[in-house]
C-alpha positions as CSV (number, residue, x, y, z in Angstrom):
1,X,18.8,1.0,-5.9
2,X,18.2,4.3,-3.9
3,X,17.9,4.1,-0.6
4,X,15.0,3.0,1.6
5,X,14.5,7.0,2.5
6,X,14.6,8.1,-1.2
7,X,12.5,5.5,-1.8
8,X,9.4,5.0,0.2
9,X,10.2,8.6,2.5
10,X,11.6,9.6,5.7
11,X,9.0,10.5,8.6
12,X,9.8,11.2,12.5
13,X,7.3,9.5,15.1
14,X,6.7,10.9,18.0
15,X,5.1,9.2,21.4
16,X,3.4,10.6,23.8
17,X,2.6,8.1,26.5
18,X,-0.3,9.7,28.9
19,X,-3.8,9.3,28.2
20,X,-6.8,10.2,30.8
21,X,-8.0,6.8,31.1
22,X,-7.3,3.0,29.6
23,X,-9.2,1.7,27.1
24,X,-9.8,-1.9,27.8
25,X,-9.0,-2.9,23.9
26,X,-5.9,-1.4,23.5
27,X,-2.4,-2.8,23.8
28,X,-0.7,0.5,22.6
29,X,2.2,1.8,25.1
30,X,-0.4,4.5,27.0
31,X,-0.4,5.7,30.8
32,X,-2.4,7.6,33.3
33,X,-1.1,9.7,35.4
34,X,-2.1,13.0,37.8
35,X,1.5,15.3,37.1
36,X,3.4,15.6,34.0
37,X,7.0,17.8,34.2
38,X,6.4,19.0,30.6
39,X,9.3,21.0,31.0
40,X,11.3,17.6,31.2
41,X,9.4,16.5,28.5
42,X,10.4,18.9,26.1
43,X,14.0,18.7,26.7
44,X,13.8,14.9,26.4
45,X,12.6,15.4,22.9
46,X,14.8,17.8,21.9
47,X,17.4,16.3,22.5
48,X,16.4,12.7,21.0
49,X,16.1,15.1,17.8
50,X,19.7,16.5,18.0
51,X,20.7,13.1,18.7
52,X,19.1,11.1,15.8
53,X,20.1,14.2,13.1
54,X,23.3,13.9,13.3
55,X,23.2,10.0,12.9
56,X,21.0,10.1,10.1
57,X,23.1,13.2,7.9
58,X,20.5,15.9,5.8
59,X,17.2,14.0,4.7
60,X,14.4,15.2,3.6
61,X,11.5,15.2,6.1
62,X,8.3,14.0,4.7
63,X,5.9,13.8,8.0
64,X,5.8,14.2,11.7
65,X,3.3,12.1,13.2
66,X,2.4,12.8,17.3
67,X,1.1,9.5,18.5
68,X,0.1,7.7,21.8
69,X,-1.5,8.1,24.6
70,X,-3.3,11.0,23.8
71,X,-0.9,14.0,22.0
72,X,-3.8,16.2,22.2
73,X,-3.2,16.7,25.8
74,X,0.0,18.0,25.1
75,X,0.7,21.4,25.3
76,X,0.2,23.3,22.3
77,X,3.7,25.4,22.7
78,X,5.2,21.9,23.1
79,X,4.2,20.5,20.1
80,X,4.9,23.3,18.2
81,X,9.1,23.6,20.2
82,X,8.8,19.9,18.7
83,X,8.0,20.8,14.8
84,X,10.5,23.4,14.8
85,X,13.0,21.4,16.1
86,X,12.5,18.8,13.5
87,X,12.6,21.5,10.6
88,X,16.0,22.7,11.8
89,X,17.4,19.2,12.5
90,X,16.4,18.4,8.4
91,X,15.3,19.7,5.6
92,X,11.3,19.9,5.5
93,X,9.5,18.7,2.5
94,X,7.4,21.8,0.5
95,X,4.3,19.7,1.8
96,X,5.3,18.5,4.8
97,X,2.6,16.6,6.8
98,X,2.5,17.4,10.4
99,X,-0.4,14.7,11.9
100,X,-2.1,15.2,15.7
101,X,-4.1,12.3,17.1
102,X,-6.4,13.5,19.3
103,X,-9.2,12.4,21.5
104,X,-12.9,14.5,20.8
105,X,-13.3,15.6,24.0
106,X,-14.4,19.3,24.6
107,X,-11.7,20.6,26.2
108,X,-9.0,19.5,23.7
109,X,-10.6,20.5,20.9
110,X,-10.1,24.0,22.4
111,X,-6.7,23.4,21.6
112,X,-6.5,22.5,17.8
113,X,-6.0,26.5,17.2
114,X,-2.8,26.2,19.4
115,X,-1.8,22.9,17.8
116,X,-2.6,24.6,14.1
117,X,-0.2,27.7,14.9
118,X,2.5,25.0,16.2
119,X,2.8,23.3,12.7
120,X,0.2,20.7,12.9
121,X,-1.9,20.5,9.4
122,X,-3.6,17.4,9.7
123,X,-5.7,15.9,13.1
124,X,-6.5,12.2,13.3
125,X,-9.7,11.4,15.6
126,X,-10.2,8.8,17.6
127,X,-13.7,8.7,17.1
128,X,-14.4,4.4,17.3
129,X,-18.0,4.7,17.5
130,X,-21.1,6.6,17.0
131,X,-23.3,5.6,19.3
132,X,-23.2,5.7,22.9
133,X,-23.9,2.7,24.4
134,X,-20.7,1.6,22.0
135,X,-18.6,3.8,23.4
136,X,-19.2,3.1,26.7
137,X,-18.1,-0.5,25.9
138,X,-15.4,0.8,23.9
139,X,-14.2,2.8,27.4
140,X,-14.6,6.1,25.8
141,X,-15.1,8.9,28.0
142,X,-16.9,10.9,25.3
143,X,-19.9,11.0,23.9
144,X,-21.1,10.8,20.7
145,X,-22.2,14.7,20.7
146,X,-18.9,15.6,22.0
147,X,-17.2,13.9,19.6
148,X,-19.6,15.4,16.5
149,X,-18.5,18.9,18.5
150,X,-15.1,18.3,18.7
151,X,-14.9,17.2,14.4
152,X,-16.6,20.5,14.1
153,X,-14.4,22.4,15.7
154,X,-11.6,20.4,14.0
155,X,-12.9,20.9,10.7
156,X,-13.3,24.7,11.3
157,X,-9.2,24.8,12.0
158,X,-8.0,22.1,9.6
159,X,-8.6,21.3,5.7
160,X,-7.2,17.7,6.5
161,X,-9.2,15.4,9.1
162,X,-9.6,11.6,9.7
163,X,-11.2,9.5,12.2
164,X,-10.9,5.8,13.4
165,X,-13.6,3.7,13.8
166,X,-13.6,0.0,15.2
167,X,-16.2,-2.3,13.8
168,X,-17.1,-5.7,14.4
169,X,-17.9,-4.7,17.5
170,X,-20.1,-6.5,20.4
171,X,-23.4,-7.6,19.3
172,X,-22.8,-4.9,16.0
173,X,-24.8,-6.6,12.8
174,X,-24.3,-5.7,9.7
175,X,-26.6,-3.6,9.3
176,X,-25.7,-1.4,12.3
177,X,-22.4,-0.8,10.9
178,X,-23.9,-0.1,7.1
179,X,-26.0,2.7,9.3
180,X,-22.8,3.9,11.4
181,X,-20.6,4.0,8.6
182,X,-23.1,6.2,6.6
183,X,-23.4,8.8,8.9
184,X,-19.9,8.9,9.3
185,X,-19.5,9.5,5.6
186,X,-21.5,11.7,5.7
187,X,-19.3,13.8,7.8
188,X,-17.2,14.9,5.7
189,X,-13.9,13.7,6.6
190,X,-11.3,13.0,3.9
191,X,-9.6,9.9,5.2
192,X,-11.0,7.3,7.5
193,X,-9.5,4.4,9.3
194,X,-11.8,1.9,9.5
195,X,-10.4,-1.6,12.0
196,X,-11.5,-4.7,13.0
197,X,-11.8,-5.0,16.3
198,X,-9.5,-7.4,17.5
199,X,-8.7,-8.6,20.8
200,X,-5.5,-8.5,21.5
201,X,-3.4,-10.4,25.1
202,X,-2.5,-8.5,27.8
203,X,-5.6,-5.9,26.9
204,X,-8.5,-5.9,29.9
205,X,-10.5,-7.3,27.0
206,X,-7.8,-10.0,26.7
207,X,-9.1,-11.1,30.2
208,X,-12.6,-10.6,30.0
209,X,-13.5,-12.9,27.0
210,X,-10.9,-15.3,28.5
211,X,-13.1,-15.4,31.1
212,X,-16.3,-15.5,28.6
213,X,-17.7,-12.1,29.7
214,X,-17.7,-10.9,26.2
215,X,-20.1,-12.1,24.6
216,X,-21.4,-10.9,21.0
217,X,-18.4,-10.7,19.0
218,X,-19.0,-11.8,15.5
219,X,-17.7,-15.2,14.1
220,X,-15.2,-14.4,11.1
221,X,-18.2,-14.9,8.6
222,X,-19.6,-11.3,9.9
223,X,-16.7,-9.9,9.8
224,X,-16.2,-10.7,6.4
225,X,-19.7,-9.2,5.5
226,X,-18.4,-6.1,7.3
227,X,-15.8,-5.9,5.5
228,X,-17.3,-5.9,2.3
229,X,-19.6,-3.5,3.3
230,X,-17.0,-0.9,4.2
231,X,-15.4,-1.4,0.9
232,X,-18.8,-1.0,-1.0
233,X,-20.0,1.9,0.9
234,X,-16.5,4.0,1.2
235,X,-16.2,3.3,-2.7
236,X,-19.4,4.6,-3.5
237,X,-18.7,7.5,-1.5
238,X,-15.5,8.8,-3.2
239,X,-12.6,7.1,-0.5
240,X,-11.5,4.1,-1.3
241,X,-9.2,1.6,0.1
242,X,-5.8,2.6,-0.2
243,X,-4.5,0.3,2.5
244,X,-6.5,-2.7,3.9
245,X,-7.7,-0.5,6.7
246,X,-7.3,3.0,5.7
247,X,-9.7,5.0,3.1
248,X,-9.0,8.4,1.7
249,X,-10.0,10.9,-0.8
250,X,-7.3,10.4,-4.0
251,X,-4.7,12.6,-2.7
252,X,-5.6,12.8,0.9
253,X,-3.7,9.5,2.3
254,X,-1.7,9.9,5.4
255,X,1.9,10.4,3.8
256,X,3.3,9.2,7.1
257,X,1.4,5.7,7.2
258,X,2.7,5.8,3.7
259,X,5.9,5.8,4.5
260,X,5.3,2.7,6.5
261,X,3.7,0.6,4.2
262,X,6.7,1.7,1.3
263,X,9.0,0.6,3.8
264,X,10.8,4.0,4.2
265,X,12.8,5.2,6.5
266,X,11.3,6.9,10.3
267,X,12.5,7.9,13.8
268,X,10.8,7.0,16.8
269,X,11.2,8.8,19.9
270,X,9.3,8.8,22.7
271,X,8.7,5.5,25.3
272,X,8.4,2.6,23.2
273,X,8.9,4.2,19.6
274,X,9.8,1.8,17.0
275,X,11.8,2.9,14.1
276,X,13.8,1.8,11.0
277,X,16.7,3.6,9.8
278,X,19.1,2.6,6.9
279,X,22.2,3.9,4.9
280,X,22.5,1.9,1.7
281,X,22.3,-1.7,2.1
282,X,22.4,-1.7,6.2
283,X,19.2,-0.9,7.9
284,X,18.5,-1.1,12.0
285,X,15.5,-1.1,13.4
286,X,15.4,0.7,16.5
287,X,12.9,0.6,20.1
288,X,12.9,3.0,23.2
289,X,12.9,2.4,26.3
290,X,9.3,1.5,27.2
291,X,8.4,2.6,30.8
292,X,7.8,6.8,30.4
293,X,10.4,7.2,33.3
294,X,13.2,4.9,31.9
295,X,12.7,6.5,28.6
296,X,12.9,9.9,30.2
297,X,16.0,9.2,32.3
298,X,17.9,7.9,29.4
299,X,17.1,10.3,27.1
300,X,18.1,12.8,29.4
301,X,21.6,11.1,29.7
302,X,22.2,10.6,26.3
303,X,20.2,8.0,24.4
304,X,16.4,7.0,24.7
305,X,17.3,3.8,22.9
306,X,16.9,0.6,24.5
307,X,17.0,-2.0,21.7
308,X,19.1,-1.4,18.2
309,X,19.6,-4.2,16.2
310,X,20.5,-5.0,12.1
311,X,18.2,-5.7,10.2
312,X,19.1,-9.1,8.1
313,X,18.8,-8.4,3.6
314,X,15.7,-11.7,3.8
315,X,14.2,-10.3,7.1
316,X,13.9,-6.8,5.2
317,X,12.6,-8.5,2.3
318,X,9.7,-10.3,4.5
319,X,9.4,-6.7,6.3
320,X,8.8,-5.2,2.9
321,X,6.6,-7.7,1.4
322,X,4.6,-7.5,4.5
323,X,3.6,-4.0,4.0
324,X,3.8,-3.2,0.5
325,X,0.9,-5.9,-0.1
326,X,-0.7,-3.8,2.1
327,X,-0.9,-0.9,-0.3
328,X,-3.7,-1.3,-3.3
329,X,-0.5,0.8,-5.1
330,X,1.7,-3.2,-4.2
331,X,5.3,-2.6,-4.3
332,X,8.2,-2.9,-6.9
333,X,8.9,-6.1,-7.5
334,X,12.8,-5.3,-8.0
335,X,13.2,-3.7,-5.1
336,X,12.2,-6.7,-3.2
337,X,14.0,-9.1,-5.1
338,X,17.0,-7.1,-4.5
339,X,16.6,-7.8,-0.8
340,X,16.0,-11.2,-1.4
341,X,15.6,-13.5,-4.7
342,X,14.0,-15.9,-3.1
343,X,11.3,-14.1,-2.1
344,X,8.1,-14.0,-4.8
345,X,9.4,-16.3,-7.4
346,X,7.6,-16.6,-10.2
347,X,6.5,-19.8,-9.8
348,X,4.8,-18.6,-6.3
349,X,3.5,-15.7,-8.2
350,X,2.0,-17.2,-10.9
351,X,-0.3,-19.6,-8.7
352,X,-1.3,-16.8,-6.9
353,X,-2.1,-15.0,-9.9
354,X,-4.2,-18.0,-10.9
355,X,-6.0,-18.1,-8.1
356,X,-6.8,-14.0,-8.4
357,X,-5.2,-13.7,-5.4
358,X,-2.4,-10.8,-6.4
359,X,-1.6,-9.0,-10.0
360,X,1.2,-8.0,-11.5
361,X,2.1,-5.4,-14.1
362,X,4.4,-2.6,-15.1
363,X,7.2,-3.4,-12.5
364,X,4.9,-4.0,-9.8
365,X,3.0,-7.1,-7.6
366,X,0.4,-6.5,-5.2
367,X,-2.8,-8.0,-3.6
368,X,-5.9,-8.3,-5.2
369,X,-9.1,-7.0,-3.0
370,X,-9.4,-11.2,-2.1
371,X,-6.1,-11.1,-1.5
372,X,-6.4,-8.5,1.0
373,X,-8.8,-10.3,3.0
374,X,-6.8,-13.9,2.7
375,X,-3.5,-11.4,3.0
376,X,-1.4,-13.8,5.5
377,X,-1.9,-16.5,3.1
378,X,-0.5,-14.8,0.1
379,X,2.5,-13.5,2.3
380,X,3.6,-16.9,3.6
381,X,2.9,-18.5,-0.5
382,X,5.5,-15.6,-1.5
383,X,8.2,-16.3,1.3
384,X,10.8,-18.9,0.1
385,X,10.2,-21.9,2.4
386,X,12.4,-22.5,5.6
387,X,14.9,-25.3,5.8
C-alpha cells in the first residue's frame, strides 16, 4: 500500500487564533485581542515550517489552508512570507490550492488583492446567514449588505469562492431556509458549506439553552426536512453533496478538506493545530500548544508541539472509516482492511447493504444518502465489537 500522503494527499494547516469578536456558537480555538506582534508571528511560523520539513523528507504539497480566528485579518505580506515558505520547504503541486477564510466585512475585503498576490487562490466566507436579524443572533458583526459587498469584491479577485452557512437555526422553518438557500445559489459561488447548527459545551450558547434562553431550535424532525431540502435544492442547482456538509461544482471541492476525509497526511501549526503525519505503516497525530502565547513561546524555542502521540493500526482504521463514509466518493475498501480486518466484515456490510444504508462496488464501500443522515449508526455496525 502507498502511503497515507500518496494516497489521500499532503496539505499544511495553518491557525490563526485572533478574531474581532466571539461568536457565541463556536467552540473553535479563536481570541480577541487589542495588539498583535505580527513580527513575532511570522517568525513563529517560519520556523514551525523549517521544523516540520525536515521531519517529514520531500512531499508533495497539495493545499495550504489559513484557518481560525479570522486569517483575513492577517497581514497580506504575512500570509504571502507563509506560502513561500511552504513552497520552498516542499515541492508544490502544479495546482496547488492555497484557501483564505475570511470574515465579509468591508474592510477585509480590501485586502483579498493583497492576499491574491501572496499565493491565495481560493477564499472561504463565513457568510452563516442572510438575513439580519439572523446574524445578529448568530453574533455576526456584519451585515447582510456587507457581506453581499464583500462576495463581490471577492468574486472580482478570485475564480474559486465558497461560503458557510448554518441552518436549523432559531425559530428558521423550512421554508425560510428553502428561501435563504436560493438566494444564496443564486450567488454564484462554486462550493458551499452548508451545517447544522449544533450547540456545542463550553460555547456561550452551550450556557444559554442550559439555562433555556434559547428557544426555537428545531426538534430533529426539522432538521431532517432541512436537510433534504439542501440536498434537493443544491442538486437541482448544479453542486451536489460531495461530503455530508459540503456542496461543490464537479471539480471545485476544497482539495484540502479532501485530504481530510481521504485520511491523508497534514501539518498543523498554529495554537491548537491538529495534524496527522505518517511514514509507512506508523502514523502520529500531532496538537499545539493551545493558548496563542504558549504556542508562541514554544515555537520560538524550538517546537510548537504540545501533544504527539502514535496512532494504533485499528484506531487508524476507525479514523479512516470515519471520514471516508463521509465522502459520496466512500473509500477503498482494502485500504481499510489493511489497517484492520476486523473492521467492515462482510457480514456487517451486507446487512447494511440490505438495509440501503451503504453500497459497494469496484473496490470501494461508502454511505448511501440515508446512510449519511443515519451515519454514526453505520460507523458503529462496521466497527468490530469491543471485548
Amino acid at each position: 500500500m502507498a502511503e497515507n500522503w500518496q494516497t489521500g494527499g499532503f496539505g499544511l494547516y495553518v491557525h490563526w487564533p485572533f478574531c474581532e469578536a466571539k461568536c457565541p456558537y463556536c467552540d473553535f480555538n479563536s481570541h480577541v485581542t487589542r495588539k498583535v506582534d505580527h513580527a513575532r508571528w511570522r517568525r513563529a511560523f517560519l520556523s514551525e515550517i523549517a521544523r516540520v520539513s525536515a521531519e517529514t523528507g520531500p512531499r508533495v504539497l497539495s493545499s495550504i489552508f489559513f484557518g481560525g480566528g479570522t486569517p483575513s485579518l492577517m497581514p497580506p505580506d504575512l500570509v504571502g512570507d507563509i506560502v513561500t515558505a511552504a513552497c520552498a520547504a516542499w515541492t508544490p503541486a502544479n495546482d496547488l490550492e492555497v484557501t483564505l477564510e475570511a470574515n465579509p466585512r468591508s474592510v477585509e475585503a480590501n485586502r483579498f488583492e493583497g492576499f491574491r498576490d501572496g499565493g491565495v487562490n481560493r477564499i472561504s466566507m463565513g457568510l452563516q446567514a442572510l438575513n439580519d436579524h439572523d446574524l445578529r443572533q448568530l453574533g455576526r458583526l456584519h451585515s447582510v449588505a456587507e457581506a453581499k459587498a464583500a462576495f463581490d469584491v471577492a468574486r472580482s479577485v478570485f475564480h474559486r469562492i465558497s461560503f458557510d452557512l448554518i441552518y436549523a437555526r432559531q425559530s428558521q422553518s423550512e421554508e425560510d431556509w428553502r428561501r435563504e438557500l436560493s438566494e444564496a445559489l443564486e450567488m454564484a459561488a462554486d462550493h458551499l458549506s452548508l451545517y447544522q447548527l449544533t450547540i456545542e459545551p463550553g460555547t456561550a450558547f452551550w450556557e444559554r439553552d442550559r439555562r433555556g434562553a434559547l428557544p426555537g431550535l428545531p426538534d430533529e424532525d426539522r432538521a431532517a426536512d432541512m436537510y433534504e431540502i439542501t440536498q434537493e435544492l443544491c442538486d437541482a442547482a448544479g453542486l451536489p453533496a460531495y461530503e455530508v456538509s459540503n456542496h461543490a461544482q464537479p471539480g471545485s471541492e476544497s482539495r484540502h478538506n479532501l485530504i481530510y476525509w481521504r485520511y491523508g497526511d497534514y501539518v498543523g501549526i498554529g495554537p491548537g493545530a491538529h495534524g496527522r503525519l505518517g511514514s509507512g505503516d506508523g502514523r502520529i497525530a500531532t496538537e499545539a500548544w493551545r493558548n496563542p502565547g504558549a504556542w508562541l513561546d514554544a515555537a520560538e524555542a524550538g517546537d510548537g508541539t504540545r501533544i504527539t502521540n502514535p496512532v494504533p493500526r485499528d484506531e487508524q482504521a476507525t479514523e479512516c472509516l470515519m471520514m471516508g463514509l463521509r465522502l459520496r466518493e466512500g473509500l477503498l475498501l482494502q485500504r481499510l482492511q489493511a489497517l484492520d480486518p476486523r473492521v467492515a466484515s462482510a457480514r456487517a456490510r451486507a446487512a447494511l447493504q440490505e438495509d440501503g444504508l451503504i453500497w459497494e462496488r469496484d473496490g470501494q464501500v461508502g454511505a448511501t444518502d440515508r446512510g449519511r443522515l443515519l451515519l454514526n449508526s453505520v460507523v458503529g455496525a462496521l466497527l468490530p465489537d469491543q471485548p
